[in-house]
N, C-alpha and C positions, 0 to 999 in steps of 0.2 A: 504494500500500500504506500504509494509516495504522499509524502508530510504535506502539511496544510500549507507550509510556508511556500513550500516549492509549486503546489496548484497554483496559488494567486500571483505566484513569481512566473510561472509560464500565461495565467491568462492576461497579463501585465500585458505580453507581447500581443494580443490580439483587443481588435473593437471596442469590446465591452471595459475594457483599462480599468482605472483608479475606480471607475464610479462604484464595482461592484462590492468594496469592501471601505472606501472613503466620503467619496462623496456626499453619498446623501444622508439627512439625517436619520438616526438610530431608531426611531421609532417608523421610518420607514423600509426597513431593512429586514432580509428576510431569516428565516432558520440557516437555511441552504448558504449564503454568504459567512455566516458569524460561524460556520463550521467550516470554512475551507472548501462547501462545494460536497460535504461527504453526508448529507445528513438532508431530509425534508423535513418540513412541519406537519402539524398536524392541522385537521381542520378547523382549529380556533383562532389560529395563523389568519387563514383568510377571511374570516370573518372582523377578527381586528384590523387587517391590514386593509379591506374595505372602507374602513369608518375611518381611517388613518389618513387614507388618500381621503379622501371627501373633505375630511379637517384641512390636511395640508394643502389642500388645493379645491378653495371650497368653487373657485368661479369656475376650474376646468373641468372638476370631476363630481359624479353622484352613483353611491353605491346605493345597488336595488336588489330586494328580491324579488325573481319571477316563482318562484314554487320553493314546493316543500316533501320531501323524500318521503318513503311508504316509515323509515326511522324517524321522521321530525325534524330533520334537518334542514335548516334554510339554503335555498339555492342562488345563491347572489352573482352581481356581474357589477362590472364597474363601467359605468357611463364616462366617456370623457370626452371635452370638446372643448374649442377655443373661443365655439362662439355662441355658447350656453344651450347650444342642442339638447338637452338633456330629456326630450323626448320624441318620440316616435313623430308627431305630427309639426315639431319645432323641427325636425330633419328634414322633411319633407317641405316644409314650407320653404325654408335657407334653401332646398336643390340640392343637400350633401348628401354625396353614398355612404351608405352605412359598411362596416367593416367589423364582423363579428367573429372571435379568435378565442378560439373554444380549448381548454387545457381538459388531461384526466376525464377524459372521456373513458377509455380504460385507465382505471386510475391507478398500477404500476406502472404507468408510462408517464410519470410525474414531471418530465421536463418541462412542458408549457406555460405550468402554472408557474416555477421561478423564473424560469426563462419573461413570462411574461411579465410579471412585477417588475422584469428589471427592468425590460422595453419600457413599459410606460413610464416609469420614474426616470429614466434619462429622456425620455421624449418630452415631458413636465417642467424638465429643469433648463431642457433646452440644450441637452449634451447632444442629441443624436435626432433624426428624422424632422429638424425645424420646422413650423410651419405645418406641419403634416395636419396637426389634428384642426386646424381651423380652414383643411379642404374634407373633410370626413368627421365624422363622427365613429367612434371606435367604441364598441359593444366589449367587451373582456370578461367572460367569466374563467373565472381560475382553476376549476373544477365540477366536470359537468356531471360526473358518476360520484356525487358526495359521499354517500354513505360506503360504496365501494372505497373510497378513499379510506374510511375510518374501519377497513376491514385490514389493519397498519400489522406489518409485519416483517422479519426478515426472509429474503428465498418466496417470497411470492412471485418475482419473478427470474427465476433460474438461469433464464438466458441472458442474464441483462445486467452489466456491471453498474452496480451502484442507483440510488443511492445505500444506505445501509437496510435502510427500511422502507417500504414503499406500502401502499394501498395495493387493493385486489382487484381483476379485469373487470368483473360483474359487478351488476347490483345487488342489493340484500336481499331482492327477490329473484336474484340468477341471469337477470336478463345482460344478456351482450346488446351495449346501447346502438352499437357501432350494426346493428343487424336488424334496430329497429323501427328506422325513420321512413319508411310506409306504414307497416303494419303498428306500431305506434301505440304498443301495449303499456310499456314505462309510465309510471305515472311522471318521471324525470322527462321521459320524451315530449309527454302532451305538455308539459311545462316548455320545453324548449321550444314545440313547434310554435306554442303561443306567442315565444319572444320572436320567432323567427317571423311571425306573421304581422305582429306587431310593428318592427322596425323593417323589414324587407331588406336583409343586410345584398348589396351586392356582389361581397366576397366572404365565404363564411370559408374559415378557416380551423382547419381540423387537424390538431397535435397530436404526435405519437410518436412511438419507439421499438423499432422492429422486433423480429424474433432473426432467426436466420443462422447462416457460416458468417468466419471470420475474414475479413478483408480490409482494402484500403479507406474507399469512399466510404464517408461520413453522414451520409444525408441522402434521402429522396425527395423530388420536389414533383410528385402528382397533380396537374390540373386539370379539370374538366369545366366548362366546355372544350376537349381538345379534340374527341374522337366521338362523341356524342352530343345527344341535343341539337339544337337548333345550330345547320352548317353556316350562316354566317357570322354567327355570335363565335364560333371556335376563336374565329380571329382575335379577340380579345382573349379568351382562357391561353392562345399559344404563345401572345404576348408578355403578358403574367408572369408566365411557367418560365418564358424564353432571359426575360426580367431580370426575375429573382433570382436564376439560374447563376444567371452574370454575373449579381451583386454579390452575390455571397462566396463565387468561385473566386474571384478580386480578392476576398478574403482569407482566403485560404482553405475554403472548403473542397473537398471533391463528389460534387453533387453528381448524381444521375435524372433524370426522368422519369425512371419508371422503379416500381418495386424491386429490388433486388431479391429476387427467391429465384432457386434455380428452374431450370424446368425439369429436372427429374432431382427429388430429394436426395441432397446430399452429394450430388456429384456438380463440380464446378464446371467441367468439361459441356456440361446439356448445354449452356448459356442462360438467354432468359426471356421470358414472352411478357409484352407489355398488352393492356387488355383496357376495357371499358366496363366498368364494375358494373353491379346489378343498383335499381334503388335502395336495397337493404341501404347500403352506403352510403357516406357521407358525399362521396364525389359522384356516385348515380344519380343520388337525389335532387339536387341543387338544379345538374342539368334540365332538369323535371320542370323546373321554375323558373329557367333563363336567368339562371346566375350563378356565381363560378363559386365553386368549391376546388380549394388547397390541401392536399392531404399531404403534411408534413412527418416524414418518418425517419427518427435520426438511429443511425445503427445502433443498436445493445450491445457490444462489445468495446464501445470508445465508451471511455469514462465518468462518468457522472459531469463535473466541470467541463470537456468538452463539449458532452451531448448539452449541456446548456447553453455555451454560447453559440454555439450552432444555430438551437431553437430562434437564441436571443436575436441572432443577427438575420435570420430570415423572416421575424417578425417584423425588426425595422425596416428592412427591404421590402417587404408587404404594404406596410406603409407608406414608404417614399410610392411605391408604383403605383398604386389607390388616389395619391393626394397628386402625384402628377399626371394622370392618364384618367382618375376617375370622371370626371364628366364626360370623354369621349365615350367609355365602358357604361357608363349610364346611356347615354344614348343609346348605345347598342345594343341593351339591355332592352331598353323602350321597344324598341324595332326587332327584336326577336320577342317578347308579348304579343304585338301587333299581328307580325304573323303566326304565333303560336294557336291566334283567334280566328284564326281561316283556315283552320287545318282540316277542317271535314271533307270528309270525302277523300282525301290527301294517307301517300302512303306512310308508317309512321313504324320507325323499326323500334321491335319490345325486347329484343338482345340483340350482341353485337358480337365477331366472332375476329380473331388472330390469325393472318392468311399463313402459308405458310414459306411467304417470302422473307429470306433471311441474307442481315451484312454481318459479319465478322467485326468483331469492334474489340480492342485493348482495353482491359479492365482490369483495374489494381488489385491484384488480390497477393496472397502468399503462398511459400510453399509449403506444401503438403505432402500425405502420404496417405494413398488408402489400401489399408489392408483387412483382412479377415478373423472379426472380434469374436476370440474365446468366452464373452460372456452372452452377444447375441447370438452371433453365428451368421452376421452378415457382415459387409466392405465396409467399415467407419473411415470416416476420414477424419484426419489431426493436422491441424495447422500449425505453424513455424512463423510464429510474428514476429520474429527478431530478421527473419529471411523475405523484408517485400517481392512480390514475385510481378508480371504481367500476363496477364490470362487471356488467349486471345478464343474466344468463344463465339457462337452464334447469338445474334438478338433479333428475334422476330418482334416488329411494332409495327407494323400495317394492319391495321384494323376498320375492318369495312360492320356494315349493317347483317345481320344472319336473319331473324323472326322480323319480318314486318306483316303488319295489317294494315288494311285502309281505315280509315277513322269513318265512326257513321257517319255521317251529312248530316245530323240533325244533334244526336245525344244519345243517353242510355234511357232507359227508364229501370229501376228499380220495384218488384213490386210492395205492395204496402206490408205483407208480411215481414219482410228485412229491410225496410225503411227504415228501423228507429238502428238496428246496426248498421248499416251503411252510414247513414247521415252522421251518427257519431265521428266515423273517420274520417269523412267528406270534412266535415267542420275544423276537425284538426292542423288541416291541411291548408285553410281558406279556402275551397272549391267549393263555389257557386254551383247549389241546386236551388229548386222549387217543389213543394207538394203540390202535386193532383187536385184540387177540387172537386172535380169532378170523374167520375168512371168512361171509361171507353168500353164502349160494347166490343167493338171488334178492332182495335187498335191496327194499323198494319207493321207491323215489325220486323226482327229478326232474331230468331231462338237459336240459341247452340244448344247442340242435344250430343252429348259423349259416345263418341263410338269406342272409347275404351278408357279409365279410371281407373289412374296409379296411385294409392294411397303411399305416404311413405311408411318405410317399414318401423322408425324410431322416432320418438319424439326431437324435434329442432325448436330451440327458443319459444318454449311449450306449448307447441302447436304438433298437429301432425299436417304434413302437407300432402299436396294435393296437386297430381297431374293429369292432364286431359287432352284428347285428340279426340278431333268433330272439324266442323264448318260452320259457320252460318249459315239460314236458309231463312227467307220469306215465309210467316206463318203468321196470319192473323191470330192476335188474343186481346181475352178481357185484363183490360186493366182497372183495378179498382182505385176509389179513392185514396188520398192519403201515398197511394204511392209516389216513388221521385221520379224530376227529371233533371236529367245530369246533362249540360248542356256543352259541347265541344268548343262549339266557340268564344272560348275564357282566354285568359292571357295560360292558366295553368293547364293549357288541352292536354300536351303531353303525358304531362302526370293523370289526368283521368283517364285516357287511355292506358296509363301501365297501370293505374288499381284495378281497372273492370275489366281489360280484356282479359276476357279466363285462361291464356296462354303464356300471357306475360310474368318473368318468373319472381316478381313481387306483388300480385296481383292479391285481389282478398282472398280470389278462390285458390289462388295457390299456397294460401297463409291456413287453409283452413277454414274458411269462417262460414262458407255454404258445403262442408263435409255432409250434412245431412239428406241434400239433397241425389247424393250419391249413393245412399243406404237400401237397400230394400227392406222394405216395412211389411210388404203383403203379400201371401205366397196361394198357391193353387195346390190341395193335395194333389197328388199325383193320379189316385183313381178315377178325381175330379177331370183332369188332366187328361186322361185317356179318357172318356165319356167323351168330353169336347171334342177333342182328336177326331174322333169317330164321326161325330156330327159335321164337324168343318169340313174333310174330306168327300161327305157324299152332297155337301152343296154348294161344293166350289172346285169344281171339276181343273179350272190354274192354279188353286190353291196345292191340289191333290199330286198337280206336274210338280210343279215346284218342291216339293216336297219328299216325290220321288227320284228327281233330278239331285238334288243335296244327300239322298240313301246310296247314290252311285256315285259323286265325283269329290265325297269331302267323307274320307274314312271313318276321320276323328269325330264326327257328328253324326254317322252311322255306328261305332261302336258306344256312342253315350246314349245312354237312356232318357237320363236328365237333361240333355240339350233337344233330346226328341222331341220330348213332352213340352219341354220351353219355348220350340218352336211354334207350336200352337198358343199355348198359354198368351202369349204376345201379343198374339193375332185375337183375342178375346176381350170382348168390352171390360174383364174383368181389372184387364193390366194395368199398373200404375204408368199414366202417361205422362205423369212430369218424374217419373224415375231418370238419372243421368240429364234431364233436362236444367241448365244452367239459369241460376233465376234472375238475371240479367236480361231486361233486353235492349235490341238497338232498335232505335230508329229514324228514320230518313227525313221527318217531317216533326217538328218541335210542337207537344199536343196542348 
């Protein structure tokens, strides 16, 4: 373990200087500084340190809570601005982009929250990013997984040097937050989506701390819009990405682009595939909403002290590029809403897929050695970081569109049975519906009806999921009262297209939430079954073909009994007709 004196003697030489253990005053300083860098606080930290800035800096800053944890814990953020922005509709009225920079989301990955204190208090004091906050307005909360945070311990996370002790990935109710931002079960989440709907930040910013092998580079810098979302808005997220990249390499960083995990575990040789996350994500979701998400991931293997000023210095880069670039990024922002609001009928991709066009690129890593472990009994690999090595490997990052749909022309309808759970989620998200008034006798629509329902086999983020293959088809139905309509043309089209289309792999149905519809409930004994049989075949002389046509060319359906008998059971007024049927519908004409 190298001594305290020598941490703040080598961060001397970088950025973040004197401020981290001089400058500012003592009661705004953190645990993580007065320890050398080896040590976090604990949550009472932030909570003072909140009330602390607000004192010391009563005209730039205001600490707020948006929610409160399934433990009781308040969830706070610090407002800070130079031109008394200090709320959602004073930002909006000034024209400033909001800039929301989220720490401890997994909260042993506690980099953000020091890293961020110190940004802000040299941005405050006028060390670092001048000027910045009186072109923005900057949202901070310091920890977004609280209670996980106060699950404090040492080796919670194993792969990850330092600090001594850290918080736990989960929530106290188990949830990975980082997996919940559609389906939006956390009561932390429905807190955050509140702030996030609240202020409309145009760059939300997402801290973390990888898992992985050992290597050179220090940092990932993920932006979306780069490969998804709205393709003229990229232009701004590759901006960002391209940015920050710069700022921080200037500094001595050795940032990449993309995730560094191999593409086959544990061998460095695979190289590495870059990708377009799902909405679970931070960087899926945002795209959802025509505004960019940062997922900032500093390697676990660099040391507590420098994974902070990493964090630190890509935060103020974050800044300077917001406060110099954000009102063009606002516009651009506007203008992908605008079209986001015409997408009906329009094709609209629900995943996106990694070609498998591949450059060779030099990447710092070390040398190694993999050989055949006596206690697994597979090729581990050990790294030699005293020996930097250059690894020249494959990196696929062409990344096209894979699942698209056309967007109805009109909206969805919801019916009034799952009204009151859909519209929950709808709400959480800001997505503009309406109730029914009134009933449709024969509504003209479009049902999807499952020609096959993959449940999954283990519980995920305590859901069981849900996959399905069909079509849509034209099919008049009753809609009654009280059901929704979900309307495409919103500024957030995208996003309701990925909740409701039943294919999209964050959708509700894919989260579980219409599983029932999937169930069979009503069965035909089989005697019943063969009675019927009997009678169908002597008054439906096609029926009788078809039937005998399927005992000659499909084996497996001639050796079942129970598909025999199913076959008819189907064909009987008695069958459940909304079985496999998706209780969603589209359609083409706003009712």
């Amino acid at each position: 373990m190298i001594r305290s004196a020598l941490l703040l003697a080598l961060l001397a030489a970088v950025p973040l200087s004197a401020s981290l253990s001089h400058a500012a005053a003592p009661d705004l300083t953190t645990v993580s500084e007065r320890s050398g860098f080896q040590t976090t606080g604990r949550y009472d930290e932030v909570v003072d340190l909140c009330k602390a800035f607000q004192k010391a800096y009563p005209k730039q800053v205001k600490c707020i809570e948006f929610g409160r944890t399934p433990e009781g814990r308040p969830m706070l953020a610090l407002v800070a601005s130079a031109t008394s922005a200090f709320t959602p509709q004073a930002a909006k009225k000034q024209g400033l982009p909001v800039t929301l920079i989220q720490g401890g989301i997994h909260a042993g990955e506690i980099d953000g929250k020091d890293a961020g204190f110190l940004a802000l208090r040299e941005v405050l004091n006028g060390k670092l990013a001048q000027g910045s906050l009186g072109k923005q307005v900057l949202v901070f909360v310091p920890v977004f997984n609280v209670d996980g945070h106060e699950r404090f311990g040492k080796w919670n996370r194993p792969n990850q040097r330092g600090p001594v002790e850290m918080g736990w990935r989960t929530t106290a109710q188990n949830f990975n937050l980082n997996r919940d931002y559609v389906k939006a079960d956390a009561p932390e989440m429905g807190a955050m989506l509140k702030l996030v709907n609240a202020w409309d930040p145009l760059t939300y910013v997402d801290l973390h701390v990888t898992d992985g092998a050992k290597f050179q580079h220090d940092v990932s810098i993920q932006v979306e819009p780069v490969y998804s979302g709205d393709p003229e808005f990229r232009k701004a997220g590759l901006a960002l990405r391209s940015n920050v990249i710069a700022d921080i390499a200037r500094q001595g960083s050795m940032p990449q682009s993309y995730y560094m995990s191999f593409a086959k575990t544990d061998d460095p040789m695979s190289g590495f595939i870059d990708g377009a996350s799902d909405p679970r994500f931070s960087t899926g979701y945002f795209p959802l909403r025509n505004r960019m998400a940062v997922l900032v991931e500093t390697h676990s293997w660099k040391d507590y002290p420098t994974r902070v000023r990493v964090t630190h210095n890509t935060v103020i880069s974050i800044l300077e590029q917001v406060a110099k670039n954000g009102k063009q990024w606002q516009q651009a922002a506007a203008q992908a809403d605008a079209r986001a609001a015409t997408l009906a009928g329009s094709p609209v991709a629900l995943t996106y897929r990694t070609t498998d066009k591949t450059q060779m690129v030099e990447f710092q890593g070390y040398e190694y050695t993999r050989t055949q472990s006596d206690i697994s009994g597979m090729l581990m690999t050990r790294y030699d970081e005293s020996k930097p090595q250059v690894w020249r490997v494959p990196l696929r990052e062409e990344v096209v569109p894979d699942l698209q749909v056309s967007a109805p022309r009109a909206g969805y309808i919801v019916p009034a049975a799952y009204a009151d759970i859909v519209a929950n989620k709808l709400a959480l998200h800001g997505i503009a519906f309406r109730k029914l008034d009134k009933p449709l006798a024969a509504a003209d629509v479009e049902t999807f009806r499952a020609d096959k329902a993959t449940f999954g086999a283990t519980s995920f983020e305590s859901h069981q999921r849900l996959t399905v293959e069909g079509s849509w088809k034209a099919e008049p139905r009753a809609v009654l009262a009280g059901s929704l309509y979900v309307p495409v043309a919103q500024p957030k089209a995208r996003l309701v297209v990925a909740m409701l289309e039943p294919q999209a792999p964050d959708s509700l149905l894919a989260w579980g939430f219409f599983n029932n519809a999937y169930e069979r409930k009503e069965y035909m004994e089989e005697y019943v079954a063969e009675d019927v049989a009997r009678e169908q075949l002597a008054a439906d002389p096609a029926l009788a073909a078809e039937f005998k046509r399927r005992l000659e060319t499909d084996p497996a359906f001639a050796k079942n009994p129970h598909a025999r008998l199913e076959f008819f059971y189907k064909r009987h007024a008695s069958w459940d007709e909304r079985y496999n049927l998706y209780p969603v519908l589209r359609t083409n004409a706003a009712p």
